[in-house]
C-alpha positions, 0 to 999 in steps of 0.5 A: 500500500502506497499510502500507508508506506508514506504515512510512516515517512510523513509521521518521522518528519511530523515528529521531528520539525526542528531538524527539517526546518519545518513548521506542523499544523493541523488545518481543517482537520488535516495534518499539513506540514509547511516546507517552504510556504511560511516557514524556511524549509532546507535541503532535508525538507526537499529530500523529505518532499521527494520522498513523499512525492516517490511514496519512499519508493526511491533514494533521493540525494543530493550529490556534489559534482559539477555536472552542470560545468563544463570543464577543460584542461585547464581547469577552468568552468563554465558556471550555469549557477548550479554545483549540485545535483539531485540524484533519484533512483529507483527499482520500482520506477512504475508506481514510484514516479507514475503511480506517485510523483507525477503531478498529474491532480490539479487542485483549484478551490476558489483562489487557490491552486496547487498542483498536487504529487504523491500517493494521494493521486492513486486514492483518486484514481481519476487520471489516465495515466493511473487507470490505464496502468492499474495504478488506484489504490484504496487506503484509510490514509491519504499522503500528498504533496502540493506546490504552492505558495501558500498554505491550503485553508479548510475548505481546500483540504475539504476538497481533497479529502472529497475526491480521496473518499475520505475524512478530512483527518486522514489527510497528511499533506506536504507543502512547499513551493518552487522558489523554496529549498525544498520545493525545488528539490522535490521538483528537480527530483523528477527526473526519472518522472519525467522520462517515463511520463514522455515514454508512455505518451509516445506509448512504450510499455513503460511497465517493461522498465525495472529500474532507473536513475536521474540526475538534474542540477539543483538551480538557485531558488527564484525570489519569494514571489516570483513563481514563474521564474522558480516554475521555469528554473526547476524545469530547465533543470531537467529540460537542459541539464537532466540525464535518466538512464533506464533498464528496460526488459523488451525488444529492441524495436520497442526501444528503436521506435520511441528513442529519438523522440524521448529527450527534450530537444525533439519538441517544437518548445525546446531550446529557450528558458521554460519562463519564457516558453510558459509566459508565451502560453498565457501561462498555461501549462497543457497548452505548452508542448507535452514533448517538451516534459523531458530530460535532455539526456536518455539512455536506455540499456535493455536486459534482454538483448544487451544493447544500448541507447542514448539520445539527448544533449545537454544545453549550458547557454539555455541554463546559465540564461535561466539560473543567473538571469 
């Protein structure tokens, strides 16, 4: 059970806020944690986010090198703004990034809106993605994560506990947003998400993947306020700088057919910062090409033939535009 496996991760965090530099509060009945809204948040809390977003299904950290530089002989770089990376991997990529992290609910009540990841999404079992792969689950507790500014009132954990089908206090709810330190890692953590969302529109059996790893750099946050540039700095994260590499078990075909189109750079949207892309879309996220939702870099290895693939390239210009702008 996803839900409950999460619970326990999520009741871990409730009892220890000062180590994550987390505010706890019980809103409409529900149990929400503050990661970045009102309250600081950290680098731990972005972990925890990811986490909740992955129903502890993968290992999520961050990693020191200098991916996103280009180094030559001499030693000297060419600085996007990032000397991190967050690394995810997983061994169960299916329920972990499909079944869990992608944000596939959004949630609009009144004036507010989140665009809401986690477990939770299997409870509601309303989207495609979830019914066409078998992935709805029914549970006594429900653990999401929403992206958002601020945090939801009553009538908003109302209305998420409405479409689970169940009570207000068996909610658990993380809340961060992009321009935070959490929020960012919890967004830039979806790498892998990422690739094997692309994959499944382009209709590979995304069910033949056994296990995955991404890495993306981790960009400066955006000012407080400024949600589209936090928006479009986490996304070229990946778009420009993020690498998955997939374990498939299927025909060579199969892999030989979708390869090409995987990466980011096969969409018309591809090769400007995403806060531009979006601001030229009125700011409407499903209007803005599906195709670009990618990672720069895919490499596909496949167990039942021993061949290998790799597709993408990586785009320091576009990120530096983007992470120091």
């Amino acid at each position: 059970m996803l839900n409950t496996r999460t619970n326990r991760l999520f009741d871990l965090a409730w009892q220890t806020p000062e180590s994550l530099k987390i505010r706890c509060h019980t809103i409409g009945g529900a149990r929400v944690i503050d990661a970045g809204a009102e309250h600081s948040g950290s680098l731990a809390a972005g972990l925890l986010l990811a986490k909740l977003c992955l129903a502890d299904c993968a290992e999520v950290t961050v990693s020191p090198h200098l991916s996103s530089c280009k180094t030559d002989f001499t030693g000297s770089t060419d600085f996007t703004g990032s000397n991190a990376d967050i690394v995810v991997q997983t061994d169960s990529p299916l329920v972990a990034c499909l079944g869990a992290q992608y944000a596939g609910w959004p949630v609009s009540s009144g004036d507010y809106f989140a665009m809401a990841s986690g477990p939770m999404r299997a409870i509601r079992g309303r989207e495609e993605v979830l019914l066409h792969l078998a992935l709805t689950e029914s549970s006594d507790v429900a653990v999401g994560v929403l992206e958002s500014e601020t945090l939801p009132g009553a009538e908003v954990i109302e209305l998420i506990a409405s479409e689970c089908g169940l009570a207000t206090n068996q909610l658990a709810i993380a809340v961060a947003p992009s321009t935070s330190i959490a929020g960012s890692v919890q967004v830039v953590a979806r790498s892998i998400e990422t690739a094997m969302h692309k994959l499944h529109a382009l209709e590979f059996d995304v069910r033949t993947i056994v296990s995955a790893i991404g890495t993306a750099p981790l960009p400066p946050p955006a000012k407080r306020g400024k949600t589209v540039k936090g928006i479009g700095r986490t996304n070229d994260a990946i778009l420009y700088g993020g690498r998955v590499t997939l374990w498939v078990d299927t025909d060579d075909e199969a892999v030989e057919a979708v390869i090409a189109k995987v990466p980011s750079s096969s969409s018309k949207d591809y090769g400007r910062p995403f806060a531009d892309v979006f601001k030229d879309y009125g700011y409407d996220f499903y209007q803005v090409d599906p195709m670009l939702f990618s990672p720069a870099v895919v490499a596909i290895h496949n167990l039942r033939s021993g061949r290998s693939w790799q597709e993408g390239r990586l785009d320091l210009a576009v990120m530096r535009q983007s992470f120091l702008s």
